[in-house]
N, C-alpha and C positions, 0 to 999 in steps of 0.2 A: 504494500500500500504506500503511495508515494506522500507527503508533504500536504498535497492540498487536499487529498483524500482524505487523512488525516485529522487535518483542520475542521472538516467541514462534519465528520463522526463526532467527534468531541463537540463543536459547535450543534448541532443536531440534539446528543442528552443534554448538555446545557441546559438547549428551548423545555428538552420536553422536562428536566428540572424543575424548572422556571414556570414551567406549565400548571406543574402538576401542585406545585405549593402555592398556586394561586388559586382563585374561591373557594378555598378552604375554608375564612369566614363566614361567606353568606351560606357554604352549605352547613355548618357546626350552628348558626345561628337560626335556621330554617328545622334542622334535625330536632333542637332545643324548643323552637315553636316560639322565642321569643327572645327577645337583641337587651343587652344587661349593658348599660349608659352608665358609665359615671360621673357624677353632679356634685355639687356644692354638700356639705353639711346642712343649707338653709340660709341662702340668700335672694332676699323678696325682688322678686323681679325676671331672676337666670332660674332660679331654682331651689322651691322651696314647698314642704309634704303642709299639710295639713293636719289639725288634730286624728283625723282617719285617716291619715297614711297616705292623702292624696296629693302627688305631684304637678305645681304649676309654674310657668316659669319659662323665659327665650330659650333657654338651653333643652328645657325639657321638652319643648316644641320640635325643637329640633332631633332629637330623638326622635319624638311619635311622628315626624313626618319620615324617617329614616324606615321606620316598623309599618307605615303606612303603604310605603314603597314596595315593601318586601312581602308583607304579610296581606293586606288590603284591610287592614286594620292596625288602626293607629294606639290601640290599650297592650301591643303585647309589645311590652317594653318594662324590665325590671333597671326599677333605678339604686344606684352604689353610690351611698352620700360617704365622698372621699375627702380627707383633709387636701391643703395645699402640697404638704411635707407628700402624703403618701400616692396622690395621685398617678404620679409617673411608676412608680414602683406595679402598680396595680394594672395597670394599661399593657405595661413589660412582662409580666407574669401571666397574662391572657385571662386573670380573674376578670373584666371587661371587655365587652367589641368596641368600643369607642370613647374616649373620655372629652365629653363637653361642658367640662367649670371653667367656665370666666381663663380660660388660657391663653397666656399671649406667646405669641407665634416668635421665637430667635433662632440666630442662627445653631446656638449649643444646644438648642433644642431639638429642631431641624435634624442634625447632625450626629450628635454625640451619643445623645438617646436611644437612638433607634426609629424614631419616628418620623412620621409624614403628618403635615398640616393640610386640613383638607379646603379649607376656604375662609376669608376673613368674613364672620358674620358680624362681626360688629369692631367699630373702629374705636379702642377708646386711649386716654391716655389717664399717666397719675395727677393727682391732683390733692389739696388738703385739705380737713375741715378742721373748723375752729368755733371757741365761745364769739358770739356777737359784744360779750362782756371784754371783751378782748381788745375791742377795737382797730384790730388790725386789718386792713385793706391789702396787703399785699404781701407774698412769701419771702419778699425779700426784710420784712421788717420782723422778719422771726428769728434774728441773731439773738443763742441761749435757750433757744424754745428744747422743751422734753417732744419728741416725735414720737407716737405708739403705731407701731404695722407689723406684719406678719411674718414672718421664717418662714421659706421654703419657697417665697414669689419673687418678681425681680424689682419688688417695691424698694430693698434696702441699699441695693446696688444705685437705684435710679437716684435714691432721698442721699448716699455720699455723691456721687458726681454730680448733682445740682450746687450742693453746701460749699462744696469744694472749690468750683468752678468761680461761684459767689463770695467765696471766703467769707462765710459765715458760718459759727459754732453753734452746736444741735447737740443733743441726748438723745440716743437713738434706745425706744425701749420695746422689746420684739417681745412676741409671743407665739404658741403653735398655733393656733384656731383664730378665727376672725371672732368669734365670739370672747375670746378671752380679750382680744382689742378693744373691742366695743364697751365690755366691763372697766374696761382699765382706764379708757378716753371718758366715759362716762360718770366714774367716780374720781377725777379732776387728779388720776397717776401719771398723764402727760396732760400737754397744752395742746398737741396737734396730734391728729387721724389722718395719716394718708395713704393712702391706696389708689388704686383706679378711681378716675370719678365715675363712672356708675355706679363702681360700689359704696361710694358713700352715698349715694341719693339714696339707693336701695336702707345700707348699715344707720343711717341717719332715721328710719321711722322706729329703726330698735331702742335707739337712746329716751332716757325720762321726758326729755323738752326739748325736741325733735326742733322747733322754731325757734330754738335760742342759738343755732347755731348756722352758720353762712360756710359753704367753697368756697374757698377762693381762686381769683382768676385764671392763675397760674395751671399750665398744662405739660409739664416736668419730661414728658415720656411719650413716645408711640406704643403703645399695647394693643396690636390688634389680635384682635381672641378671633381663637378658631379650634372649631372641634380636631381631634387627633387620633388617629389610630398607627397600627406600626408598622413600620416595614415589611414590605417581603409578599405583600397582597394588594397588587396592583385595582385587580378589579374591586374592596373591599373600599381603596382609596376612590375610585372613580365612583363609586355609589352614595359615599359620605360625601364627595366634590358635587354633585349634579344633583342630588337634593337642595341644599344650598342653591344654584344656580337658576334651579326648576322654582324655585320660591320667587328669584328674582325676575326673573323670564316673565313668571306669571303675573306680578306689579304693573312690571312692562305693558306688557299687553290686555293691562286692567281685566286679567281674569282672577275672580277670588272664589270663593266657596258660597257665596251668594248667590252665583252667575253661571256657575264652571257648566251647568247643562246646557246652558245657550250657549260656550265655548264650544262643543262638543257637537255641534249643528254649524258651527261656521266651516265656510269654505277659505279661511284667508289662510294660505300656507302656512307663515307662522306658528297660528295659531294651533292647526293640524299637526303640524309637527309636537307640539308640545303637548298636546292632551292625548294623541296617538291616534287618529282618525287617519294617518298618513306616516309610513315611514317604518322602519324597525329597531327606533332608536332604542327603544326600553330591553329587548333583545339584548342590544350590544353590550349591555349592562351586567347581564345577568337575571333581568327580571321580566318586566309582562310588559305588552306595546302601551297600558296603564297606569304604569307606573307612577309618572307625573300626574296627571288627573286623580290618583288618588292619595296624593300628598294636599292637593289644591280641595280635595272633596271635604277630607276625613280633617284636616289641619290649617289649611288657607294658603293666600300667599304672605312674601316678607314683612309689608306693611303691615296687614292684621294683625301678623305675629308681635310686631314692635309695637301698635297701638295698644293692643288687649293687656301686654306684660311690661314695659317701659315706656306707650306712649302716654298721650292725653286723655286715656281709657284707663290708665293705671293710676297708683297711688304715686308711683314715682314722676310722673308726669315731665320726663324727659324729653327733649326738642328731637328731631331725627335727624339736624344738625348734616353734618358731614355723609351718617348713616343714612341719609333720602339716598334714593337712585340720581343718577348718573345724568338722567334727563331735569330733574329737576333739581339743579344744583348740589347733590352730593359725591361719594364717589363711589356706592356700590353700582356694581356693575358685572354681568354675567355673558360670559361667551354665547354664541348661539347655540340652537340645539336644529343641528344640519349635518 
């Protein structure tokens, strides 16, 4: 056997390798009968259970449109309320198919990990809060301030290269859990709370006197959160990607779960393409030419999602700022489905 015979035998098991360790997830999650998400502890907003053990929340939207995808039913979804610290440990160890808490997307993450980021669902940065007793209007006038945030995120990394940058001195006092932050900010063992700002709009309705206290301006960090799963499962990444996308698509093209049957009767390609009245995209997935139509049926599109759980329908009543689509001044924005 000469040289390029060679190459091409060894290139050949390679694929079929490479093949065969691929949808492994969706069928181990299909054989189970139900996709296990890991989520927050309990943060109002991403992700948070209920006295009966009910799940609500952007993140956990995001999940049941993923179970929606797969199963045609958006409740078979078990959710794993993970610390920050142990998150990645969990993901890495296949006790989860997907970890969706508030995770921001780096490079050491990206890389070092093991993992694939499947799509920025939401764009946020850090930010701090403080007493309005305070009277301080900007982070730069928090030279000596005690700062209370989390271990295990990339909040403490961000809170020294800002200080630093500013030459200004902080008391950095960390804790394991957002809940032990919020006790500790809340009975006056620091002066500052920072984290993502989302998550203080959200960690802000937990505190005694939720209205005594202001974010400030300042936006310290890129954090865009995005669900994650782990290498080695091309198709497993392409199904958490296109969910996401298929949320977006459908914004786009003003189809929501109010509407989606009258989608499903139009003729504009598009739209066909994305509900599957045209095409074999949901196939190439792994799933049914339905797939999308029943994320949009059982779960909605992006907006819904962001109104009903961060928008102006929530208790957080957060702006969708940056987070609008692409058309109307923001920057999400999703590839086609062609």
């Amino acid at each position: 056997m000469n040289r390029v015979s060679v190459y091409f035998a060894i290139l050949a098991v390679s694929l079929f390798s490479i093949g065969a360790t691929q949808a492994q997830t969706l069928k181990k999650v299909r054989d189970r009968g139900a996709l296990i998400c890991g989520v927050t502890q309990g943060l109002p907003g991403f992700s948070s259970p209920d006295d009966k053990g009910n799940w609500t929340g952007f993140d956990v939207d995001f999940c049941r449109a993923m179970a929606a995808a797969i199963f045609n039913d958006a409740t078979k979804v078990k959710f794993s309320p993970l610390s920050a610290k142990d998150r990645f440990t969990a993901l890495q160890s296949g006790e989860i198919d997907v970890l969706a808490r508030v995770t921001s997307w780096t490079l050491s993450r990206d890389t070092a990990l093991g993992f694939n980021f499947a799509a920025v669902t939401y764009y946020d940065g850090q930010g701090f809060l403080i007493r309005k007793s305070l009277k301080v209007n900007s982070a730069l006038e928090l030279n000596g301030a005690s700062i209370c945030t989390q271990t295990g995120t990339t909040s403490e990394l961000n809170i020294s290269d800002y200080f630093r940058t500013h030459k200004i001195k902080y008391e950095l006092v960390a804790f394991a859990t957002a809940d032990e932050v919020v006790k500790a900010y809340d009975t006056g063992r620091c002066d500052v709370f920072s984290t993502d700002v989302s998550q203080l709009y959200a960690e802000r309705l937990k505190l005694t006197n939720p209205d005594e206290h202001t974010i400030l301006p300042e936006i310290i960090s890129k954090e865009p959160l995005s669900p994650v799963v782990r290498h080695g499962d091309d198709q497993w990444l392409d199904i958490a990607r296109w969910t996401h996308f298929a949320m977006i698509n459908a914004e786009e093209l003003n189809i929501s779960s109010k509407n989606i049957g009258d989608a499903l009767k139009s003729e504009r390609p598009d739209v066909m393409r994305l509900v599957g009245t045209e095409g074999t995209f949901g196939e190439q997935l792994g799933l049914t030419k339905e797939w999308a139509e029943r994320i949009i049926r059982l779960v909605g599109n992006y907006g819904e999602i962001f109104e009903r759980n961060l928008g102006a329908s929530s208790r957080l009543n957060i702006a969708r700022g940056i987070n609008n689509l692409w058309t109307k001044g923001g920057i999400q924005y999703a590839p086609p489905i062609r």
